[in-house]
N, C-alpha and C positions, 0 to 999 in steps of 0.2 A: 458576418461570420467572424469568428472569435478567431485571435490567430496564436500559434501557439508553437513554442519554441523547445526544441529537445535537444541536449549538451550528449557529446562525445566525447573522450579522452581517447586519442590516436597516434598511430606512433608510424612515422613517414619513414620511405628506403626505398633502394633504386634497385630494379629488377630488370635486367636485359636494357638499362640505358632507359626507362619508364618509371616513374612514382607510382610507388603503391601506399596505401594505407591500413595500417592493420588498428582494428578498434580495441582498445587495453581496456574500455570500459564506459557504459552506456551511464552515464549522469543522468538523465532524465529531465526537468526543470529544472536544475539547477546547475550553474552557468560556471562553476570552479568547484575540484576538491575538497576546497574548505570550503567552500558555501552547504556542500552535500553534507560532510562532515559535521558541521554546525546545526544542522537543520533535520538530519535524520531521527538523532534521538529525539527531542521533544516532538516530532511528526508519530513516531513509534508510542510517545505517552500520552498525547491526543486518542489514538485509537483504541489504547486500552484501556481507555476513562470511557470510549464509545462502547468497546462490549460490556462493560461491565452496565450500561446505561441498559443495551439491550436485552440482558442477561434481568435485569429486572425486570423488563418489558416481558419475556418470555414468563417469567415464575409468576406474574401480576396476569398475564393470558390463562395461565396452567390453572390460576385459580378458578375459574369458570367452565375447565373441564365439567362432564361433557360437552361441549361446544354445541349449540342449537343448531338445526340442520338450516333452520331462517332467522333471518331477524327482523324485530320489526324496525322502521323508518326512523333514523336517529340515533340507533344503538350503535355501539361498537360491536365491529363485528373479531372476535378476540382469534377467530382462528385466522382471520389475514395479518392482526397484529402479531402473532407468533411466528408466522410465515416469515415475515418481511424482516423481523426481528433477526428471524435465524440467519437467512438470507444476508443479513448487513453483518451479521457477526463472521460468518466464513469470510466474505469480501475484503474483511477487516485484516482477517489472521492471516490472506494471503499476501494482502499487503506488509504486514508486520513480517510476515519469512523473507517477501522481496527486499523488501528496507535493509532487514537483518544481514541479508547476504552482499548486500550492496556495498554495505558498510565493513563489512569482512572484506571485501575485493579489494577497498579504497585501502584499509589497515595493509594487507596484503604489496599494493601494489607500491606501497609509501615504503616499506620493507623494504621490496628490491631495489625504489630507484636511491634508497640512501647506503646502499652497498658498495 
C-alpha cells in the first residue's frame, strides 16, 4: 500500500488552559508554502496542455458521428473515447479552480502574516 502524505498550515492558541489548532490552510502534497507556491503553476499548465489533448480527442471522436450502435472486434469504439475525454477534461478544470484557489489563499494568507 502506497503511503501518502497531506501538509497543513496551522496556527496553535490556548483555550481554557488546552491547545487548540486552527487550520489556515490545507497544502495538500506539498510539504511548505513555497513548495505549493513553486509547483502550482506549472501543475495548472500540465493540465491545460491535458485538455487541450483531450479537446482534440473529442472533435477527432465528433468526426465519426453518428457513432455505430456496435462495433466490430478491434475498432475503436469513438463514443467511449469522447466519454472518457469529456470526463478527464471536467476532472481537469476542477482541479485547475482547486489549484487556482489554493494559490489565491497561499497569496492571501502571505498578506496578513507580512502586516
Amino acid at each position: 500500500m502506497k503511503e501518502k502524505h497531506y501538509f497543513q498550515l496551522v496556527a496553535n492558541h490556548r483555550v481554557g488552559g488546552r491547545v487548540r489548532q486552527a487550520v489556515l490552510l490545507s497544502l495538500g502534497e506539498w510539504p511548505t508554502v513555497a513548495a505549493a507556491r513553486e509547483a502550482i503553476p506549472q501543475r495548472i499548465q500540465e493540465l491545460d496542455q491535458l485538455i487541450g489533448a483531450k479537446q482534440k480527442e473529442r472533435s477527432q471522436a465528433d468526426s465519426y458521428r453518428p457513432w455505430p450502435r456496435y462495433t466490430k472486434s478491434g475498432q475503436t469504439n469513438w463514443k467511449i473515447v469522447d466519454q472518457r475525454a469529456y470526463e478527464d477534461i471536467r476532472r481537469s478544470r476542477r482541479e485547475i479552480t482547486r489549484l487556482s484557489n489554493l494559490l489565491e489563499d497561499i497569496e492571501e494568507l502571505e498578506q496578513i502574516s507580512t502586516r
